[in-house]
C-alpha positions in Angstrom: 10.9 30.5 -5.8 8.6 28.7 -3.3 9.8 25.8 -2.2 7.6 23.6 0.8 8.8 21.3 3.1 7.2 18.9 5.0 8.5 19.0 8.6 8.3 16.2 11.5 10.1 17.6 13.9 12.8 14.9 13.7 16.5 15.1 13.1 16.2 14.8 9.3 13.5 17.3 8.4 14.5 20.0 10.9 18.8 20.0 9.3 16.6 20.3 5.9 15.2 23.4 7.3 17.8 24.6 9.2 19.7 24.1 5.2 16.8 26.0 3.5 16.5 29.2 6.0 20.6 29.7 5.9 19.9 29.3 1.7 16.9 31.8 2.3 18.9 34.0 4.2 21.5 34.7 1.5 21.5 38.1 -0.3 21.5 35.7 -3.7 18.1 34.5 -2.9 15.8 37.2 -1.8 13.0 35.9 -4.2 13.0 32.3 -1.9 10.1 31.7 0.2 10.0 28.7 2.4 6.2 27.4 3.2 6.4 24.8 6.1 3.9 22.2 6.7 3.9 19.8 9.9 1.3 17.0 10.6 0.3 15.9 13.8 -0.9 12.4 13.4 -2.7 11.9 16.2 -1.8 8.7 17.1 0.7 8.5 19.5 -0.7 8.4 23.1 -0.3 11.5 25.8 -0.4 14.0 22.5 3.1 13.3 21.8 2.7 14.3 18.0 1.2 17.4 18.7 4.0 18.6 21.0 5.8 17.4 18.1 4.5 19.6 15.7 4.1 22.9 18.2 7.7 22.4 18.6 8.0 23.0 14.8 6.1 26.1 14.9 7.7 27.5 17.6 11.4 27.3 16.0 10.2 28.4 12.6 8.5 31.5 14.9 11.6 32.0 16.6 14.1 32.1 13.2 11.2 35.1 12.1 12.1 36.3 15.4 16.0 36.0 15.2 16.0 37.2 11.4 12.9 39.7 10.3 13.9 39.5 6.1 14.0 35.5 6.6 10.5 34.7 3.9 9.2 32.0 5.9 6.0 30.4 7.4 4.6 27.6 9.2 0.9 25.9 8.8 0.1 23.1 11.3 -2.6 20.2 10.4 -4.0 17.8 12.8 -5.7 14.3 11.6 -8.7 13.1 12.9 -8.5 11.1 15.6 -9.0 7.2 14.5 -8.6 9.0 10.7 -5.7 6.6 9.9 -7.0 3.5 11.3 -10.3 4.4 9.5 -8.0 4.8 6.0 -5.8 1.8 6.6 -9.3 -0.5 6.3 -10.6 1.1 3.6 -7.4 0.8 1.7 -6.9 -2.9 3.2 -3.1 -2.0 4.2 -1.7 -1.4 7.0 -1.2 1.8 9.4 2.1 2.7 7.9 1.0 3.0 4.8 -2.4 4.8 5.5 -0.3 7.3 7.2 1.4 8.3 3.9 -0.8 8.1 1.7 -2.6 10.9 4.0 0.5 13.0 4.5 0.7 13.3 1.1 -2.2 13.9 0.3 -2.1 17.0 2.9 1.3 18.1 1.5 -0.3 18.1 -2.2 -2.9 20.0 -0.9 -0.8 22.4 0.6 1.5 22.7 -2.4 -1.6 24.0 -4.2 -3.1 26.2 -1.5 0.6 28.2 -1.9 1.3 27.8 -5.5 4.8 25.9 -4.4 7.1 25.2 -7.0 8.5 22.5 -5.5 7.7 20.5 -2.2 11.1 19.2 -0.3 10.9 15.8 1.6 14.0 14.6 4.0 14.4 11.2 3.3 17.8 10.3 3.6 20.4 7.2 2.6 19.3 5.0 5.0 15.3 5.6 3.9 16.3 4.1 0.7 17.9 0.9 2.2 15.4 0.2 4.6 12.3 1.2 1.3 14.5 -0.8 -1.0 14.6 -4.3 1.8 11.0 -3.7 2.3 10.0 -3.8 -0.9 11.9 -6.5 -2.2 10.9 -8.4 1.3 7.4 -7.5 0.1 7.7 -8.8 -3.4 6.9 -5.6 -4.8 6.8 -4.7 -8.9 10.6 -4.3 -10.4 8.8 -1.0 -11.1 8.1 -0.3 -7.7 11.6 -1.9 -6.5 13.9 0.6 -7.2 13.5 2.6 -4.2 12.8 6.6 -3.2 13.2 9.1 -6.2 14.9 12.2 -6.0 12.2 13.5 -8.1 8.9 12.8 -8.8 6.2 15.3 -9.2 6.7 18.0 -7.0 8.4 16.4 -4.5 12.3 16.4 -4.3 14.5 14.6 -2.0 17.8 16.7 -1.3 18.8 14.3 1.5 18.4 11.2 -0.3 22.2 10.3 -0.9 23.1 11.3 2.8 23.6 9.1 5.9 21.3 9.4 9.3 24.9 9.3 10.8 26.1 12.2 8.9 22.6 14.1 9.7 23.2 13.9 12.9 26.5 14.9 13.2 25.6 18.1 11.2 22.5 18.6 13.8 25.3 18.8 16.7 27.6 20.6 14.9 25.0 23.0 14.3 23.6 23.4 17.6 19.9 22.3 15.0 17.5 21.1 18.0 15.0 18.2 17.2 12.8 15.7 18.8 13.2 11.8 18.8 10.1 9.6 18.0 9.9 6.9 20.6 7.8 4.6 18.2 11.3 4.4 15.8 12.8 2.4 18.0 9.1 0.0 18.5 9.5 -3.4 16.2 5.5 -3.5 15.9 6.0 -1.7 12.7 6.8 -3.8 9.6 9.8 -0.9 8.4 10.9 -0.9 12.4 11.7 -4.5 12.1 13.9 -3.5 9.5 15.2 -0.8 11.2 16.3 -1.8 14.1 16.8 -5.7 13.2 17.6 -6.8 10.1 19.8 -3.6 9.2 21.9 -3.9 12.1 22.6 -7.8 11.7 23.3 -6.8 7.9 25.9 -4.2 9.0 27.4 -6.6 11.7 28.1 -9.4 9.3 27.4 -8.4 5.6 30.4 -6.0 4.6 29.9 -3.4 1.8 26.2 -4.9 1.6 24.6 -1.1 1.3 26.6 -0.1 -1.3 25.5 -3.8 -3.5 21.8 -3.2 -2.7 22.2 0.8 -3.8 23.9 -0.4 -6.8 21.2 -2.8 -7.7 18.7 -0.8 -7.3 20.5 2.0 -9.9 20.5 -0.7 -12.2 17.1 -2.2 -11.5 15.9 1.6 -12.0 17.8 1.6 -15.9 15.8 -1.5 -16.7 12.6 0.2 -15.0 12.8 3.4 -16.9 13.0 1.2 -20.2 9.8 -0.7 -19.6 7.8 2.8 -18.1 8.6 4.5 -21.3 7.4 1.3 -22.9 4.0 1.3 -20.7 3.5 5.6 -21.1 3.8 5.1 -24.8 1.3 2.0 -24.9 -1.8 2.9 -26.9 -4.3 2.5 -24.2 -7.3 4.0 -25.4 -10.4 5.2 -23.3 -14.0 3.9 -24.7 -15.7 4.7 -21.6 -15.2 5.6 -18.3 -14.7 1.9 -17.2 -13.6 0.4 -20.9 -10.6 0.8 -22.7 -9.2 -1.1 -25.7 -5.6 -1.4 -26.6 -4.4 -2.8 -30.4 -3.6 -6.3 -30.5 -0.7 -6.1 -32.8 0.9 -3.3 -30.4 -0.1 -5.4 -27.2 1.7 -8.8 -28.5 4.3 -7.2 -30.1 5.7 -6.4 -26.2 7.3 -9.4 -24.1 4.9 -10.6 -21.3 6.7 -8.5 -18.4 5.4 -5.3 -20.3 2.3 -6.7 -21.2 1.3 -7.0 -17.7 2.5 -3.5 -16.6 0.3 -2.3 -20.1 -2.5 -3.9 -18.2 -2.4 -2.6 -14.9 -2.3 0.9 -16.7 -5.6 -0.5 -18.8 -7.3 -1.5 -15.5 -6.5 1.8 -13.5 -8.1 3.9 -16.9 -11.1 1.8 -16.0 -11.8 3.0 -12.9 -9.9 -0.6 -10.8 -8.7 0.3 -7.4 -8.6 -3.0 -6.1 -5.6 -5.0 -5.9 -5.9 -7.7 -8.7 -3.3 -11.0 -7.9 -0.3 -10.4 -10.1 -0.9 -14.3 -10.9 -3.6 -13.2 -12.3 -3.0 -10.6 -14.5 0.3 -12.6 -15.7 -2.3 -15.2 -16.7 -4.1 -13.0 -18.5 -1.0 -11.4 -20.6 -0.5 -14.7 -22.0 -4.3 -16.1 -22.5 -5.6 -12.6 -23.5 -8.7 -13.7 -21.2 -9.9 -12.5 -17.9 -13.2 -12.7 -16.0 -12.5 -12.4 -12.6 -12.5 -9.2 -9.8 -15.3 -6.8 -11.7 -12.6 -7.1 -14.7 -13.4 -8.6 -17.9 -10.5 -8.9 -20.9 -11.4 -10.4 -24.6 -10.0 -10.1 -27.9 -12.8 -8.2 -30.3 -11.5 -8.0 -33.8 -8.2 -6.4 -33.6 -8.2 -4.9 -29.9 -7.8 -6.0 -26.6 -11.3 -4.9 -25.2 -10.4 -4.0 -20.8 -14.1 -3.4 -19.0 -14.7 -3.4 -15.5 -17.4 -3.2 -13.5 -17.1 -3.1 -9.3 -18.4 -6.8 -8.1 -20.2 -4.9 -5.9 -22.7 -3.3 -8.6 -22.8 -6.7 -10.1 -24.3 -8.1 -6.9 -27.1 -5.3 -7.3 -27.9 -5.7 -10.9 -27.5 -9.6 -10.7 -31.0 -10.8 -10.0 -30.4 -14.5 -9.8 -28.2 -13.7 -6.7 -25.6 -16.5 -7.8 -21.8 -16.4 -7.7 -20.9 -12.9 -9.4 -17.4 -14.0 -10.2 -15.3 -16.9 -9.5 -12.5 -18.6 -12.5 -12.1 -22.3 -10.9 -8.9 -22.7 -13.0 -7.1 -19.7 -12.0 -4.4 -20.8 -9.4 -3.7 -17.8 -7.0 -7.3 -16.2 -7.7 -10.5 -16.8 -6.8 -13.4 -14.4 -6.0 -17.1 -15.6 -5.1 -19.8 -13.3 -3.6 -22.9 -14.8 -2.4 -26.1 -14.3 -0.3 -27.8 -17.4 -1.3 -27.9 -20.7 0.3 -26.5 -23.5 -1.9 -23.7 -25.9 -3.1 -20.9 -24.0 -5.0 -17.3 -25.1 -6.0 -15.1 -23.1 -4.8 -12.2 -24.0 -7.1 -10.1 -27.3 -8.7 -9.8 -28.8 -4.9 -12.8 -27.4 -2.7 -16.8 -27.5 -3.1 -18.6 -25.1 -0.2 -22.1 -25.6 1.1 -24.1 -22.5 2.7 -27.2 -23.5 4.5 -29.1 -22.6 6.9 -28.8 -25.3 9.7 -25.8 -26.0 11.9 -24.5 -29.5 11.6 -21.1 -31.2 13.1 -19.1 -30.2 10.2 -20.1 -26.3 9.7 -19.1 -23.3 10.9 -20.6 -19.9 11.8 -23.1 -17.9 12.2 -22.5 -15.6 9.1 -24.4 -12.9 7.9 -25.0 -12.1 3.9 -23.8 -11.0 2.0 -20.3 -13.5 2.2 -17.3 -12.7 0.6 -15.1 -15.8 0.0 -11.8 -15.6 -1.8 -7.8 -16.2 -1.8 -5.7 -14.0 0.6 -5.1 -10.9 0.6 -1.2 -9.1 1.6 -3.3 -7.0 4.0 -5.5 -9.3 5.6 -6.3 -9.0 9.0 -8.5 -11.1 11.3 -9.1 -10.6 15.0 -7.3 -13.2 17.9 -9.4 -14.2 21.3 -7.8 -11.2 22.8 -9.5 -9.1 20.6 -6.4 -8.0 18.9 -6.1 -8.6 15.4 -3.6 -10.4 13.5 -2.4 -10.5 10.0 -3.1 -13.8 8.0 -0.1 -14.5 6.7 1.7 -14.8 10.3 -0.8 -17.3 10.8 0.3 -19.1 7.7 3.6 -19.0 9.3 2.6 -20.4 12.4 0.7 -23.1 10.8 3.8 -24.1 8.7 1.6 -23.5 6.1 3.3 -24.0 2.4 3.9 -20.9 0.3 2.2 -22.7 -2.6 -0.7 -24.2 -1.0 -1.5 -20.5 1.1 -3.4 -19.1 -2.4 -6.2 -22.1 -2.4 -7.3 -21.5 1.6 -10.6 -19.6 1.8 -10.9 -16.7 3.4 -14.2 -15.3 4.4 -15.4 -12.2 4.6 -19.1 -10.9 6.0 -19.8 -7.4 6.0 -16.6 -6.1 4.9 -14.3 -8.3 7.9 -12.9 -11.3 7.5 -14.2 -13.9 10.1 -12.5 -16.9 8.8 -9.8 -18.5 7.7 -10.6 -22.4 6.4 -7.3 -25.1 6.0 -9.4 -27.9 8.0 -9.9 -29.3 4.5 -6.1 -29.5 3.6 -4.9 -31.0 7.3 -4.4 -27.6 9.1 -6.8 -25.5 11.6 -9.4 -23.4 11.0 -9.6 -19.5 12.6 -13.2 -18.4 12.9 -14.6 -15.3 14.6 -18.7 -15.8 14.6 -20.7 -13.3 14.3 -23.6 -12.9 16.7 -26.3 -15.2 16.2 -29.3 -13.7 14.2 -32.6 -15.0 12.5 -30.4 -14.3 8.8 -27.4 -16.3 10.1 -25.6 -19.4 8.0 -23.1 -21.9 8.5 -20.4 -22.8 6.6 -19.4 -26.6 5.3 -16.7 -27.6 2.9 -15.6 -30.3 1.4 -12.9 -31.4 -0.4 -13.2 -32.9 -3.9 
């Protein structure tokens, strides 16, 4: 058996692998091999991670030292530095969430470069609370609701029904030494909040509340496994690398919730990485019509024909260098990508005017090609400072109304966005310009 573990340096992770090398060490389990794997970020200021991670390697070379027939070995990997900012704007999510998806993409790697059978995480109880508030605070898919999994792929999670408190009990008890992450106890991180706010005003005043939301989510995950064995067993059939057709009579014969989880396994056979408005695709479970994000659904005799093709190639191929894309009576989704000066209509409540000359009412300079569209969860712009902050807290501090929030243009010019425009609906206007240039526009809009 080779079993990986991914190892932080932390309480959790090092009683996992203090757990593993007393299994390893038993005359039962000669044939176990542990294969560790620590990650130095390279984020945190002074090098912190890295001592981090050295002090990983030099307790796993000190067990080797302390027992010679203990099967075990260490591997060290260091990000580039910036590597995760760099992958959190590409992805258009947050630091967080760049950071995992790279750590697992270095422990998959790793599982293969060793031939592992199995690939052990330490998440623990209180992991899944805080994963569970954050993604219903998120107003994530049911399917993605229902927390960690003990199992999924290679990766298993024998923690995952054991307290921090209980961890760290066994840590002392066991003389296991670790290191403590200053940044855990930080609230600039979205799961910190939860951490070290919400969860301790939930203990304080909400009795037995962990036990209702792990509950929940047990039965959330019954109801989830129902519509995934629904969604793998959906004929979704590829045409082409980016078009895939699904029978009509299978497709209606589902209830919409399925239908839109059918689709979203539709769009990612087509090559869609973008995130597509759940509005959106809920709209087109029903109408059996879309046109909108590079993604174009329509009913051809007896199949439900999926196609997609990046806005981004359209705006090459498109010689008229109009709007690429845009649905003016989809509410919650709108998409226009121009480099032409004119007069467009934005959607049911807004016209836009691009031009070249300034005037009282305009805003800019931009540079083409512009990107204007609804918000985006992600969505960052920068503040005078030169720090940049997330849209929606700027929503919030305009009072904004949830329902109104989906019809306020954002734009976008090479790849940032540089405004945010709810002048036209009684509220400010953020704009960063860009510098001035011979190929610079202005912005005007109007409201119809």
């Amino acid at each position: 058996m080779r079993v990986g573990i991914g190892v932080s340096g932390g309480p959790d992770s090092m009683v996992l692998l203090a757990l593993l090398c007393s299994l390893c060490s038993s005359e039962k389990m000669q044939d176990f091999s542990i294969f560790v794997l620590t990650i130095d970020h390279n984020i945190r200021k002074g090098g912190v991670s890295a001592q981090d991670s050295d002090f990983v390697i030099d307790w796993v070379e000190n067990q080797k030292k302390l027992n010679p027939a203990l099967k075990i070995c260490a591997e060290k990997r260091t990000f580039d530095e910036g590597l995760i900012d760099e992958t959190a704007k590409e992805r258009g999510k947050g630091q967080e969430e760049a950071a995992r998806f790279l750590r697992y993409k270095a422990f998959e790697e790793f599982a293969r470069k060793y031939n592992l059978n199995i690939f052990c995480t330490a998440h623990n109880k209180n992991d899944q609370l805080e994963t569970l508030i954050q993604r219903f605070l998120q107003g994530s898919s049911p399917l993605s609701s229902t927390g960690i999994q003990f199992e999924r792929d290679i990766f298993i999670r024998p923690l995952l029904t054991v307290s921090r408190e209980e961890i760290l009990e066994f840590a002392k008890a066991g003389r296991i030494p670790y290191r403590i992450d200053a940044t855990n106890n930080e609230t600039v991180y979205y799961r910190n909040k939860i951490r070290n706010c919400l969860i301790p005003f939930l203990n304080e005043h909400f009795e037995g509340w962990q036990t209702g939301v792990l509950h929940g989510a047990e039965k959330l995950q019954d109801l989830a496994d129902s519509v995934k064995a629904d969604v793998e067993a959906a004929a979704v059939t590829a045409i082409s690398s980016n078009k895939a057709e699904i029978p009509l009579e299978h497709f209606l014969s589902f209830d919409a919730g399925t239908r839109i989880q059918i689709l979203y396994k539709a769009f990612v056979q087509t090559g869609v990485r973008q995130r597509i408005p759940y509005q959106a695709v809920k709209k087109c479970a029903l109408t059996l019509a879309m046109d909108s994000y590079g993604v174009s659904v329509t009913v051809c005799k007896k199949s439900l024909v999926v196609s997609y093709e990046p806005e981004s190639e359209k705006f090459c191929q498109n010689v008229s260098r109009k709007i690429l894309a845009q649905n003016a009576d989809l509410f919650n989704g709108f998409f226009m990508l121009i480099d032409k000066c004119g007069s467009y209509t934005l959607h049911k409540n807004l016209e836009i005017v691009v031009q070249k000359e300034k005037n009282d009412t305009s805003f800019g300079p931009f540079a083409f090609p512009l990107v204007i569209r609804n918000r985006q969860s992600a969505d960052k712009i920068r503040s005078a400072d030169g720090s940049l902050k997330k849209v929606s807290r700027i929503f919030s501090d305009w009072k904004v109304p949830e329902q109104l929030r989906d019809e306020i243009p954002i734009v976008e010019a090479q790849n940032t966005v540089c405004a945010v425009i709810a002048s036209w609906c009684g509220y400010k206007d953020w704009l960063v310009p860009q510098q001035d240039s011979k190929n610079g526009v202005y912005i005007s809009m109007r409201k119809l």
